[in-house]
C-alpha positions as CSV (number, residue, x, y, z in Angstrom):
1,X,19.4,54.5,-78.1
2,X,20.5,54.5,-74.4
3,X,19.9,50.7,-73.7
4,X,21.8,50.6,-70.3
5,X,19.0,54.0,-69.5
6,X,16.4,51.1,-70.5
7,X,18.0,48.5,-68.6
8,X,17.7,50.9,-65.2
9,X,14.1,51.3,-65.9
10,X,13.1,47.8,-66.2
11,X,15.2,46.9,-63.5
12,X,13.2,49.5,-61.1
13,X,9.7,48.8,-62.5
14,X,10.5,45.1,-61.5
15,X,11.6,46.1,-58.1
16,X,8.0,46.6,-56.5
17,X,6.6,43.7,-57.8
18,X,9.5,41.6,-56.4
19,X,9.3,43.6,-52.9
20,X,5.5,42.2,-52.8
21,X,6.4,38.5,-53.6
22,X,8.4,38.7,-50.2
23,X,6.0,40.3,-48.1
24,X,3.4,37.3,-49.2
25,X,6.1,34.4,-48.5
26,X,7.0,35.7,-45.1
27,X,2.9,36.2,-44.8
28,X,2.5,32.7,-45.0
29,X,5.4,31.7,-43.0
30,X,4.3,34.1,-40.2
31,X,0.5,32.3,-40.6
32,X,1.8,28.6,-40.6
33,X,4.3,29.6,-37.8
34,X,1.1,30.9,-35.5
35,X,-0.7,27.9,-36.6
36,X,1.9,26.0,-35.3
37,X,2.6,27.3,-32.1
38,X,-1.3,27.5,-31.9
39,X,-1.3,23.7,-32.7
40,X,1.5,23.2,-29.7
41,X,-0.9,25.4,-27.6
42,X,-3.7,23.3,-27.7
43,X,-1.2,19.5,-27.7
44,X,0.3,21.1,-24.6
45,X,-3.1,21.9,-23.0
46,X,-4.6,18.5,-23.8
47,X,-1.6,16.9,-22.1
48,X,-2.0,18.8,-19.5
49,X,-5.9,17.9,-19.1
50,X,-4.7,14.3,-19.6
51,X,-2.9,14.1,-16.6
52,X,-4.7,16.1,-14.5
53,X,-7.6,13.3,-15.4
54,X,-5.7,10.4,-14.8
55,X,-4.4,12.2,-11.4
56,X,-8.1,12.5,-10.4
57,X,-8.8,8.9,-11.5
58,X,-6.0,7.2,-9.4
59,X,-7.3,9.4,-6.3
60,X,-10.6,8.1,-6.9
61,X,-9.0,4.6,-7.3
62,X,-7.6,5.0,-3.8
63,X,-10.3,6.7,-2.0
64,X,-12.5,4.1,-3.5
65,X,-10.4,1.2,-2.3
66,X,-9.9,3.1,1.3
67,X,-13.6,3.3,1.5
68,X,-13.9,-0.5,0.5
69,X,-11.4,-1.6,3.2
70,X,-13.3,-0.1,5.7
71,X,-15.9,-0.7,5.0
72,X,-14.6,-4.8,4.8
73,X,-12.9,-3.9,8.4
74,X,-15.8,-2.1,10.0
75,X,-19.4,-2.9,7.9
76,X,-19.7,-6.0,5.8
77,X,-16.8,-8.2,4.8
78,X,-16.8,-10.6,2.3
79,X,-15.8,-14.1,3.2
80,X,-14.9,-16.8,0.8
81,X,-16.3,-20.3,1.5
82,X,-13.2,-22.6,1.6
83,X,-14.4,-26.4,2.0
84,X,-18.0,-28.1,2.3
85,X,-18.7,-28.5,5.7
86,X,-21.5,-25.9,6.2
87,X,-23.2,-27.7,2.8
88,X,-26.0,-27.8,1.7
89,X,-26.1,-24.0,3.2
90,X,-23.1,-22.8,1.9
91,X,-21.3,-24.4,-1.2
92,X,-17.6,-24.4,-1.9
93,X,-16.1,-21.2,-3.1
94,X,-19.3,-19.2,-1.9
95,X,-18.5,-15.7,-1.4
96,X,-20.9,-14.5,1.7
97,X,-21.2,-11.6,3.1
98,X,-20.5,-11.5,6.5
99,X,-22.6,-8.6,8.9
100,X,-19.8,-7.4,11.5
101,X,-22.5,-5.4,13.0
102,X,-24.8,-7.8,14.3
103,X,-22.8,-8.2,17.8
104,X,-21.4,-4.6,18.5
105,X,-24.4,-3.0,20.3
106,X,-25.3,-5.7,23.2
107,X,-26.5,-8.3,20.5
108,X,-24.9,-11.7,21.2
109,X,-25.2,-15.2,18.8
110,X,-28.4,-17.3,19.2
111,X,-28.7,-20.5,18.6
112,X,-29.1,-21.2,14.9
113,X,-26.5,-18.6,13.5
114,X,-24.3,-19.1,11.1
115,X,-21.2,-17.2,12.1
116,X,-17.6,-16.4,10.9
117,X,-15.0,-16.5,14.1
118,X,-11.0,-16.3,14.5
119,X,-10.3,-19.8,15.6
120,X,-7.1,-19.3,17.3
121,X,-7.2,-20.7,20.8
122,X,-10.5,-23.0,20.3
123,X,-9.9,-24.7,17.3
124,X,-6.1,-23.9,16.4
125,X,-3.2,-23.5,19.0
126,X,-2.8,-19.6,20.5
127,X,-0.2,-17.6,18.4
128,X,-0.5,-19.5,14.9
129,X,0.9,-17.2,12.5
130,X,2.0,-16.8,9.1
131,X,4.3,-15.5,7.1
132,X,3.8,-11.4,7.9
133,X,3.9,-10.4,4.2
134,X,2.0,-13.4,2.9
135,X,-0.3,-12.5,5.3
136,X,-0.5,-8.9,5.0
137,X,-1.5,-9.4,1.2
138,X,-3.8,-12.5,1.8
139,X,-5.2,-10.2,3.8
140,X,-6.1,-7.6,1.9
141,X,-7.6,-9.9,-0.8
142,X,-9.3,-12.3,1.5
143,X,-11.0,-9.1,2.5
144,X,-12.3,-8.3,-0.3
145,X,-13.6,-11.9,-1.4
146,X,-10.7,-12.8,-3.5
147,X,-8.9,-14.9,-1.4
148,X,-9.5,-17.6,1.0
149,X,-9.8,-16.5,5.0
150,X,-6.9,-17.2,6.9
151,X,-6.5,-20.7,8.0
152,X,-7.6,-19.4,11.7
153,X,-10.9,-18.4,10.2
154,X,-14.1,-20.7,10.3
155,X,-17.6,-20.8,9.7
156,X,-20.5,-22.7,11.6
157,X,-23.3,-23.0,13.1
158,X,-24.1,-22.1,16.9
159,X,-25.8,-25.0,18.0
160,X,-25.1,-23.6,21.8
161,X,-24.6,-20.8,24.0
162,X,-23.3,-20.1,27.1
163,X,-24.9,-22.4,29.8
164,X,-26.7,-24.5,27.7
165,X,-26.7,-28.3,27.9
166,X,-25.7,-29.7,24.6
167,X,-26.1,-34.0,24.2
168,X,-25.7,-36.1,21.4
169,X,-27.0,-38.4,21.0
170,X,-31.1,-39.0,22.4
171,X,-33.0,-42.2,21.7
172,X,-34.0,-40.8,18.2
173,X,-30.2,-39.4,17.3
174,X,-30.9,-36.0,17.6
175,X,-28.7,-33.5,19.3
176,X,-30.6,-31.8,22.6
177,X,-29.9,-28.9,23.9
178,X,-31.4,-28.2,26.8
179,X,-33.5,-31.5,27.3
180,X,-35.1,-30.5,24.1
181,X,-34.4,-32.7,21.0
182,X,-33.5,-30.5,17.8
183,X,-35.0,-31.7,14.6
184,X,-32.0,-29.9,12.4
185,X,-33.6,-30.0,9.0
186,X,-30.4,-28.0,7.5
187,X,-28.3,-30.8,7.8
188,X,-26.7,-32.1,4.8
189,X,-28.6,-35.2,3.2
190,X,-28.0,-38.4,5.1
191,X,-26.1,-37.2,7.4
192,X,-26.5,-38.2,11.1
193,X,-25.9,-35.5,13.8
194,X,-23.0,-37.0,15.2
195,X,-21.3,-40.2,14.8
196,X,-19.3,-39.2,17.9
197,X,-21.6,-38.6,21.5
198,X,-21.2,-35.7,23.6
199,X,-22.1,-34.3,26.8
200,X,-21.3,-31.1,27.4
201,X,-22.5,-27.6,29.4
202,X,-21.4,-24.5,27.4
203,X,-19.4,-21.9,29.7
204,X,-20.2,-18.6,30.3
205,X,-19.6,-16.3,26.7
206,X,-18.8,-18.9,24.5
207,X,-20.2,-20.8,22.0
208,X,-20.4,-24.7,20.7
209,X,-20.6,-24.5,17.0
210,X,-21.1,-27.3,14.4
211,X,-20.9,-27.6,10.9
212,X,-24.0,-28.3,8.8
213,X,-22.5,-31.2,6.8
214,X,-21.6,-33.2,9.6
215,X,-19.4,-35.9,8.5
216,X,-17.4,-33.3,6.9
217,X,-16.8,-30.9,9.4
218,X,-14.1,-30.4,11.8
219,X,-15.8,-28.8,14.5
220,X,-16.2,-28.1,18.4
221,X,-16.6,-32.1,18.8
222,X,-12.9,-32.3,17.4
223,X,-11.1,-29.8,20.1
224,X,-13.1,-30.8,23.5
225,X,-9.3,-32.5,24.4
226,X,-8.0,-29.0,23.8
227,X,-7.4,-26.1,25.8
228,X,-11.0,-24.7,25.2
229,X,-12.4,-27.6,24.8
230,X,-14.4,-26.7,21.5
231,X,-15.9,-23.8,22.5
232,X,-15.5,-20.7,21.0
233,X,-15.2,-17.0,22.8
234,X,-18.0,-14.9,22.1
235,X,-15.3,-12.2,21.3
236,X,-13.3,-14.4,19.0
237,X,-17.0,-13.6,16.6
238,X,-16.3,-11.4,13.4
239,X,-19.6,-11.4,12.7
240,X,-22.8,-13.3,11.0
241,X,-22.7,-14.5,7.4
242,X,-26.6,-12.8,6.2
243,X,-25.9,-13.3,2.6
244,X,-24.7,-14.9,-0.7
245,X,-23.4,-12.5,-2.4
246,X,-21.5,-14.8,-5.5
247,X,-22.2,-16.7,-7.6
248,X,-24.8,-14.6,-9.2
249,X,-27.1,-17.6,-9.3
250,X,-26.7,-18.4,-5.6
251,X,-27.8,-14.9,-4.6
252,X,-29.9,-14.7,-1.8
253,X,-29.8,-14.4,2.2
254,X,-28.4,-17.1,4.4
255,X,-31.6,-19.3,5.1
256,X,-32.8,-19.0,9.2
257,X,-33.7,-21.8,11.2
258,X,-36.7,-21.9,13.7
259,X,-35.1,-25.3,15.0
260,X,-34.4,-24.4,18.3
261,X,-37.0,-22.2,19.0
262,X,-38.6,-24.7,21.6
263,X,-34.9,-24.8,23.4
264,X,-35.6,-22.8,26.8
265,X,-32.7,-20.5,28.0
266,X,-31.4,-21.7,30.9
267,X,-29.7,-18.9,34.2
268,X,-27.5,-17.7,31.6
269,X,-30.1,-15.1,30.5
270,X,-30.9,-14.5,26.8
271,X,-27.5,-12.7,25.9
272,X,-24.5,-15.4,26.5
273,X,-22.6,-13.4,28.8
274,X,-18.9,-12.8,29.5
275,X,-16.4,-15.3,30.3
């Protein structure tokens, strides 16, 4: 018998069956291999969409807090109540909102506002300034409403406009204005009106201002020694705090007064004037 002749034809009747074998493994190499890259595809893609999103997000982050600045600069600002001299109206650490549009179109303060004003040359010295990069960033929180005003920032009460004829005290210890006592029911609790008297005619565009808790409040009465005397230019107003916007509980608008409406004007006509 020829073995080696049986031999050959073993070895070539295997030979097809090991030729398919190979073609299956590099098959399935050539699948995972596409899955693979498929898998990288789709990894690559995502990552892709991933940053594109959080691109979008941070120019929505800055177009929101452009809008919000402007808003603060222009609109309504926020102002954080820093002591208790306007109590029991406003309470420490109040955050009001403060209506910069009430005086741009002719409007002028009445008697009775409440009203947020750069103090700088009535009730602190001309050219008070802080450190430029503190400030910048104080700045930017304060407005916002989280971070105190600038210390040449105050809130009070107008209690007199230009020309008006402010007095403290009359028999009964109420201020007058005008001849006309002012029964100033948003005074803090036991307060008296003044401790100090008075006797003063408000100039032409500005404003006497006092603080609703009285023995707390540094106010006009404090500066009429000072260049100004007290009063406050009408242009020197950033606007009039309308509402209590934090804490939630305290939400509401900043209460009116009809105190002064017996008060006549006097020649300075219903709008203050310039000065």
């Amino acid at each position: 018998m020829d073995t080696e002749a049986l031999h050959t034809e073993r070895d070539r009747s295997s030979a097809p069956e090991t030729g398919e074998e190979g073609e299956g493994s590099r098959s399935v190499r050539s699948e995972r291999g596409r899955a693979r890259a498929a898998g990288r595809t789709v990894l690559h893609r995502l990552h892709r969409l991933h940053r594109l999103h959080r691109r979008r997000a941070g120019l929505l982050g800055v177009a929101c807090a452009v809008f919000v600045l402007l808003l603060s600069h222009f609109v309504i600002q926020p102002f954080q109540i820093p002591s208790g001299s306007m109590e029991p109206t406003l309470q420490v650490g109040d955050r009001v909102l403060v209506n910069k549009l009430a005086y741009r179109f002719g409007d002028r303060p009445e008697r009775g506002d409440v009203v947020v004003f750069d103090g700088r040359g009535s009730f602190v010295r001309e050219g008070a300034e802080e450190n430029p990069v503190s400030a910048f960033t104080r700045g930017a929180l304060a407005m916002v409403g989280l971070a105190e005003p600038a210390e040449t920032d105050f809130v009070k009460r107008v209690v007199g406009v230009g020309g008006d004829h402010v007095v403290c005290c009359d028999e009964g210890g109420r201020v007058e204005v005008n001849g006309v006592p002012v029964d100033e029911t948003y005074l803090h609790p036991g307060d008296a009106p003044s401790r100090a008297p008075f006797d003063i005619v408000v100039p032409q565009g500005r404003l006497w201002v006092m603080g609703d808790h009285r023995s707390r409040s540094q106010d006009s009465r404090d500066h009429l020694g000072q260049p100004g005397g007290g009063m406050v230019p009408v242009d020197r107003v950033i606007g009039r705090a309308d509402w209590i916007a934090w804490p939630a509980g305290r939400w509401s608008s900043v209460s009116g007064t009809d105190a002064f409406d017996e008060v006549p004007d006097t020649a300075r006509g219903t709008g203050g004037g310039d000065g």
